[in-house]
LOSE-333830 format. One record per residue (C-alpha): residue number from 1; residue in one letter; x, y, z. Coordinates in steps of 0.05 Angstrom, whole numbers. Example, Ala and Ser with C-alpha at 12.3 -4.5 7.8 and 13.67 -1.06 7.14 Angstrom:
{1, 'A', {246, -90, 156}},
{2, 'S', {273, -21, 143}},
//
This chain:
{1, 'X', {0, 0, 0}},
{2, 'X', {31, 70, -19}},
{3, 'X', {5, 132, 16}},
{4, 'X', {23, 198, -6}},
{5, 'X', {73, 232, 37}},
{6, 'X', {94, 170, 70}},
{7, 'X', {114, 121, 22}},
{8, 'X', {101, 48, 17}},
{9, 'X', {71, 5, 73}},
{10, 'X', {69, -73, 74}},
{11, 'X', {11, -107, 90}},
{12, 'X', {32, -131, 162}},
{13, 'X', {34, -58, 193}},
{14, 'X', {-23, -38, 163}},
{15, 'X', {-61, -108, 195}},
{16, 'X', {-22, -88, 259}},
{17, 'X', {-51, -19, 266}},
{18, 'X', {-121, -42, 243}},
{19, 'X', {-120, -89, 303}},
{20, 'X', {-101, -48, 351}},
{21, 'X', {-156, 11, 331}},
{22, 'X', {-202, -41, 344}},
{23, 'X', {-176, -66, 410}},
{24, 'X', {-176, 3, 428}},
{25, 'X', {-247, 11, 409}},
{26, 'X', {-268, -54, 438}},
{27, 'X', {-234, -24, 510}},
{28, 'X', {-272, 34, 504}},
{29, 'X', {-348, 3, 495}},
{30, 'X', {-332, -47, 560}},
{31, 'X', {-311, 16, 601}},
{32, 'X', {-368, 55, 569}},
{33, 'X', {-424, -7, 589}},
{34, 'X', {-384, -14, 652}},
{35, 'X', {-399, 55, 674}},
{36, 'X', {-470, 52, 659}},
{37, 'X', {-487, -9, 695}},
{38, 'X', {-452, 26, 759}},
{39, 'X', {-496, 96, 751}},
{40, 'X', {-561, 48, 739}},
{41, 'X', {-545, 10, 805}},
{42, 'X', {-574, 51, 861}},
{43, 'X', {-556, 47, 932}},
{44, 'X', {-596, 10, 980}},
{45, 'X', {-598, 29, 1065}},
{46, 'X', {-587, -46, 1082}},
{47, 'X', {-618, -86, 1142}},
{48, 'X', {-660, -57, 1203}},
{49, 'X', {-595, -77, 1238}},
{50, 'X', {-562, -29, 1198}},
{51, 'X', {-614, 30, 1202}},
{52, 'X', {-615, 22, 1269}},
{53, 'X', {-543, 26, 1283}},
{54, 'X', {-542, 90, 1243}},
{55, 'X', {-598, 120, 1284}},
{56, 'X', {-568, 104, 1346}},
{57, 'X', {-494, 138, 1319}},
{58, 'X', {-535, 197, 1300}},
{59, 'X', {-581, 216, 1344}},
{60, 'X', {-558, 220, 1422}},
{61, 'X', {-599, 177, 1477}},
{62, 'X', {-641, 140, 1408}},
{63, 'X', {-646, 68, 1437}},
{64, 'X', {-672, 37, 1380}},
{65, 'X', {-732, -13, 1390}},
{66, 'X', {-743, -36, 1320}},
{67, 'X', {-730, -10, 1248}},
{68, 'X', {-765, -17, 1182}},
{69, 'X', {-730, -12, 1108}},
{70, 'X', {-775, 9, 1061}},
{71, 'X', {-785, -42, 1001}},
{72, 'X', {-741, -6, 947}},
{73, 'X', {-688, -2, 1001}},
{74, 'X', {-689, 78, 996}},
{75, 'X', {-724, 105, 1056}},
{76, 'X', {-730, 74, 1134}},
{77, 'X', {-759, 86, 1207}},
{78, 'X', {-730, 74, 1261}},
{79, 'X', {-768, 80, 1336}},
{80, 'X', {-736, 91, 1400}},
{81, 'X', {-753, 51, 1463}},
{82, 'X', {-773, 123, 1492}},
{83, 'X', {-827, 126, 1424}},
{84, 'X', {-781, 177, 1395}},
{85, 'X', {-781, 170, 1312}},
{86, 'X', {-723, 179, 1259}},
{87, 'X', {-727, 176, 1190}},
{88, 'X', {-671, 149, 1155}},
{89, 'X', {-649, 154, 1071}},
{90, 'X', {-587, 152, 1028}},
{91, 'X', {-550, 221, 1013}},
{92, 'X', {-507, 194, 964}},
{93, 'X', {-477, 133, 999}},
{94, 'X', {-482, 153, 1068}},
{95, 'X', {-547, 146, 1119}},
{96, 'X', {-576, 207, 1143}},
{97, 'X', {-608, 205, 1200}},
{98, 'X', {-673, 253, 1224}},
{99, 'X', {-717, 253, 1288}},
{100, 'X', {-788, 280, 1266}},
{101, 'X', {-844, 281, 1313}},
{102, 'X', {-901, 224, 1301}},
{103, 'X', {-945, 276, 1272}},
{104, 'X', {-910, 278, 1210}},
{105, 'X', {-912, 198, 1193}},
{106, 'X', {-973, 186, 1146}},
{107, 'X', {-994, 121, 1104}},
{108, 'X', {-1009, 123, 1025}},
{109, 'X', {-1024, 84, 982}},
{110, 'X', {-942, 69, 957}},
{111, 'X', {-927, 61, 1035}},
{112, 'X', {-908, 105, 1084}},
{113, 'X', {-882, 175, 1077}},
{114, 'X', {-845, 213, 1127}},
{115, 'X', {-853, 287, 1130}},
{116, 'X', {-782, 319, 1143}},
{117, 'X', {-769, 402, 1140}},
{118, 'X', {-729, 431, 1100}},
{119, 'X', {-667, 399, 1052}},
{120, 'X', {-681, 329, 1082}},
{121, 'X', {-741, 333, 1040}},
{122, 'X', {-803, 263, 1051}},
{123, 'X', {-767, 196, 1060}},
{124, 'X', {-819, 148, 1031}},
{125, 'X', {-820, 72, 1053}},
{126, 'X', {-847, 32, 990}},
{127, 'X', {-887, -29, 1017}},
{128, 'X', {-894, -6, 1082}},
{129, 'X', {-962, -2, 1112}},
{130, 'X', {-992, 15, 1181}},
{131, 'X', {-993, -48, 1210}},
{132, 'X', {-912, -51, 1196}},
{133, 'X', {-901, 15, 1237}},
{134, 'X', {-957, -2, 1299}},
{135, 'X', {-913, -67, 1308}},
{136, 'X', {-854, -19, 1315}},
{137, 'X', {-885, 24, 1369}},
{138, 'X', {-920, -38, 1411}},
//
């Protein structure tokens, strides 16, 4: 093969360098489908054991009692032994952790939503229903 400029190149480079493009290519749609699959995964909170650990970090004197993980794994309760209330979600990859007062805990038809001011924004527990959270506070 003769290229202007360049000269003449025999057909083993040229095979060479068509390979590699192509490895190179090949590299670059893995990483691409790689890095998709990781942004599609979301984050889940874990176990009850887990929510309640991070309510009991977070908040001072919160003996928890019993926990519930909503069913998408993105919003939780816990309740104290006192009848004190947190609500728990993901920021990120970390648990934040809220004490609301019972008044702001309602049921809907999706599950439970907790009410929480400002940034925190409503932590909603998928699959959740009312007799889940009375078994909590008994």
């Amino acid at each position: 093969m003769t290229l202007p400029g360049i000269g003449t190149l025999d057909d083993g480079l040229v095979r060479t360098v068509a390979a590699g493009v192509v490895a190179a290519a090949a590299v670059i749609l893995l990483l691409f489908g790689v890095l998709k699959l990781l942004r599609r995964a979301k984050p889940r909170l874990g176990t009850p054991e887990d929510v309640a650990a991070a309510a009991e970090a977070a908040l001072a004197g919160f003996a928890v009692s019993g926990a519930v993980v909503g069913a998408d794994g993105q919003g939780a309760l816990a309740v104290a032994a006192d009848g004190r209330v947190a609500a728990i979600k993901l920021a990120g990859r970390r648990l934040v952790v809220r004490e609301i007062p019972w008044t702001r805990v309602r049921s809907t038809a999706e599950g439970i939503i907790a009410e929480v001011e400002g940034r925190f924004g409503p932590v909603t527990l998928a699959g959740v229903d009312v007799l889940d959270i009375r078994r909590l506070r008994a």
